[in-house]
N, C-alpha and C positions, 0 to 999 in steps of 0.2 A: 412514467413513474414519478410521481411526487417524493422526494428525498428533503430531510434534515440537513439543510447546509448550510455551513458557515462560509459567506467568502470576504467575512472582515470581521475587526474587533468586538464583541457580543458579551454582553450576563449571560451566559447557560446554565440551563438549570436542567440538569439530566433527569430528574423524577418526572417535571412534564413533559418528555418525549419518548415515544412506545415504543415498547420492545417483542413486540407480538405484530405478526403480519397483518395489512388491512382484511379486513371480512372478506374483501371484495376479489381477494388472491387467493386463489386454491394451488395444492401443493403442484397436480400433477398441469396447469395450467403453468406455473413459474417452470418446470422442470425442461418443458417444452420451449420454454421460453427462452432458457440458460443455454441448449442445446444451439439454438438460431442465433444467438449472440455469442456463444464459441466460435461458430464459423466464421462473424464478422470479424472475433478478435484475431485470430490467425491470419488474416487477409490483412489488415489494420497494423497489425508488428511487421508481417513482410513489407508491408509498404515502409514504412520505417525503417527496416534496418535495411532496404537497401539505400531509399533517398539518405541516409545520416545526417538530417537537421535536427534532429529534436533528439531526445531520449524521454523515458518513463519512468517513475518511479514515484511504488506505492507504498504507504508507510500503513500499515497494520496494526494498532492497538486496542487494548482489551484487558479487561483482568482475567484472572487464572480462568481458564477453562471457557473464556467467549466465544473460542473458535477459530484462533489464527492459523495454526496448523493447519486446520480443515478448508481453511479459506484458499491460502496458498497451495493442497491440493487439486484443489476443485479449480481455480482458475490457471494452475502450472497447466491442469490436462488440458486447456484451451490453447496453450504457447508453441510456439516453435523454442524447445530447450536453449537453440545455439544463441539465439539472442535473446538471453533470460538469464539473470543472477537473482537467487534468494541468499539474503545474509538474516542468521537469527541471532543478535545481539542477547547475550547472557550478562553474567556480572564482569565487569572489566577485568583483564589480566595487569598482572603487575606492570606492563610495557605500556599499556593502555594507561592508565593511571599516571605514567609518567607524564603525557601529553596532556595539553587541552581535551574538555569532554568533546568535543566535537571532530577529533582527529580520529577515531577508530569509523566515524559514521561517514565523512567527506573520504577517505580512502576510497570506499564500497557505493559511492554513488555512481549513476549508468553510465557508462560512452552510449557519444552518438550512434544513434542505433537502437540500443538496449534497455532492455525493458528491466529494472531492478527491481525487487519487490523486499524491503525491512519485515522480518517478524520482531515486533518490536523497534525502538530505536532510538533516535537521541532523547524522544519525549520521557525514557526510563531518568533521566537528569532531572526533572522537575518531577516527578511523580515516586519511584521508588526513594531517593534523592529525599527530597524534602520527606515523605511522609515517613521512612525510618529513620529520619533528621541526622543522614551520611553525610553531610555539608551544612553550616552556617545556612539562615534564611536570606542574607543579603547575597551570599551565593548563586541561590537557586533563582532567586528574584532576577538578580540579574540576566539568568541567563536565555529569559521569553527572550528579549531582543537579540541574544546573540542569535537562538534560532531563528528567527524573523531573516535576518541580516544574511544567515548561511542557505537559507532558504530563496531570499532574493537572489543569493549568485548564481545560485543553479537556476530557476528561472528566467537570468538574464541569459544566461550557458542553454534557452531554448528545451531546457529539461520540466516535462509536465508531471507536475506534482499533484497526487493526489495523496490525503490521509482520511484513514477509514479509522472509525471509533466504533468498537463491535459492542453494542451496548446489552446487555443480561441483565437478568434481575437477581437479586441474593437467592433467590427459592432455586430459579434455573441454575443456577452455579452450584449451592448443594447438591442439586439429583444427579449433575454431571460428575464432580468429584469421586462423589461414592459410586458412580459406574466404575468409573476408573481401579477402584478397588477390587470389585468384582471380574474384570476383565483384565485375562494375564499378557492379553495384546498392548493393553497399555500401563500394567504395571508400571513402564518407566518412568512415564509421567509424575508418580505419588510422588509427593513433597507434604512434609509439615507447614513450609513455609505458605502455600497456599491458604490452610486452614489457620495459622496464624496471622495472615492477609485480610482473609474476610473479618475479625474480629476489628479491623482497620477501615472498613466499608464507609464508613461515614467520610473517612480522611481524604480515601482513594478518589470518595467523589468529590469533595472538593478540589484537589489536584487537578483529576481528569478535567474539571469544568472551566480551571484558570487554566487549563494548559489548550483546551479546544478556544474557551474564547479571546486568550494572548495570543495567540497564536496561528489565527485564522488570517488569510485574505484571498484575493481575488487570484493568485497567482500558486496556491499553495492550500485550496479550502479543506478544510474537513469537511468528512460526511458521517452523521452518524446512524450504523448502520441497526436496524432492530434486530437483532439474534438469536433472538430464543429461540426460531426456527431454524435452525441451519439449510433447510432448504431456499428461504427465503434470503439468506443472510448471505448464500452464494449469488443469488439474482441480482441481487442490488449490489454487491458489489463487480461483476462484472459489466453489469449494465453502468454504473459511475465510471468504469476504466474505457467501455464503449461512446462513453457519450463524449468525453475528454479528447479520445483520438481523430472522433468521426472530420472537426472543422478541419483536420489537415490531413485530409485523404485525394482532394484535389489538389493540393501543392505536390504532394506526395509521389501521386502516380505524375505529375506534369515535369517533374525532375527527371525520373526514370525511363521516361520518354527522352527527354532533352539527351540523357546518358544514350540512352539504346540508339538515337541519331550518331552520334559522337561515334559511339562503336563499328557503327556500321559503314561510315564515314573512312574514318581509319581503315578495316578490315580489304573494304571497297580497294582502296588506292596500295595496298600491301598485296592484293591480290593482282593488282595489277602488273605490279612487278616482278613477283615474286613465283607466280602461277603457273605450273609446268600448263604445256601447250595439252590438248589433246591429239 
């Protein structure tokens, strides 16, 4: 699968890159296909969270109605829950506001182990942030490099970062809104503030574009994902979280070996002592 990635500093320019699947992907071909790379990822976390070298974590952004919700449905049902945290970053609480912008987000990043998945996240600091201009520009400006900088700790911390850019188009994001209306399943969802967002559309993409291309590297890339399909939009992002785990599955399992020796080892020479006779 050929993916839009960023793995360092870039011009992006979100109008030339497609938000509709290639011709050459048909729904019930990708469906098949998310189903076979579920099994991998649950094989891929268990290896993980026993070895606890590394940790995961995917950061999920999008404007109103991309699909992050759905996204973090669709790849939770591939997880083993016990080592998986989802945090959905809203508007900061008064406590929050107290701190650095970056202290509600480093709290909620993974232990070794665990797989943590942002709906939304620190990127709401450059992007809601500057475009309803809640902070100074020299503010916001500043703060690509702090996430750069908070971004390398964790990667030196063996934690695999992955961020996904769920990319729509203004039309797909209208027919979605007004479902929403329509359906009393997601009534909750309605907000004005969405429909006063899109009137921002121009702003959001410039945001989104300096915050993927500030913000990119080799340790931390974006991917941006085509979403107008949702079927497709689940493919490719579990296939980016598969492909990310796959190089450390032989470290992985050769730990847990070295462990299952260790145990056996131990167990061996406890049983020796300790083992009623027959």
């Amino acid at each position: 699968m050929r993916l839009k990635r960023f793995d360092a500093p870039a011009k992006v320019r979100l109008d030339g890159i497609p938000t509709d699947p290639p011709d050459s992907v048909k729904k019930r071909e990708a469906r098949d296909q998310f189903d076979k790379l579920s099994g991998e990822l649950f094989e891929l976390q268990d290896l993980m969270w026993g070895a606890r070298t590394h940790s995961l974590l995917m950061v999920l952004q999008g404007r109103d109605a991309a699909g992050k919700d759905g996204a973090v449905k669709h790849l939770s049902g591939a997880l083993n829950p016990r080592g998986m945290m989802v945090t959905s970053f809203g508007v900061p609480t008064t406590e929050e506001r107290q701190h650095d912008f970056l202290w509600r987000v480093h709290k909620r990043a993974p232990r070794a182990g665990e797989i943590g998945i942002f709906n939304r996240s620190h990127y709401e600091d450059v992007l809601v942030a500057r475009v309803k201009k809640l902070v100074p520009p020299a503010t916001w400006k500043e703060r690509y490099e702090l996430i750069n900088e908070f971004e390398r700790t964790l990667a030196e911390a063996d934690c695999i970062i992955l961020k996904f850019f769920l990319h729509i188009t203004k039309e797909e994001q209208r027919e979605r809104l007004l479902e929403r209306e329509k359906d009393p399943n997601d009534a909750w969802k309605l907000s004005v503030e969405d429909w006063k967002d899109r009137q921002r559309w121009d702003d959001y993409t410039e945001a989104y574009e300096d915050a993927i291309g500030k913000c990119a590297s080799k340790d931390a890339p974006w991917i941006v994902v085509p979403a107008n399909a949702k079927w497709y939009r689940n493919l490719v992002v579990a296939h980016g979280v598969a492909a990310a785990m796959r190089p450390h599955r032989t470290a992985w399992r050769q730990r847990l070996d070295e462990q299952g020796k260790l145990v056996r080892r131990d167990l061996k020479a406890w049983r020796a002592q300790h083992e009623e006779p027959e």
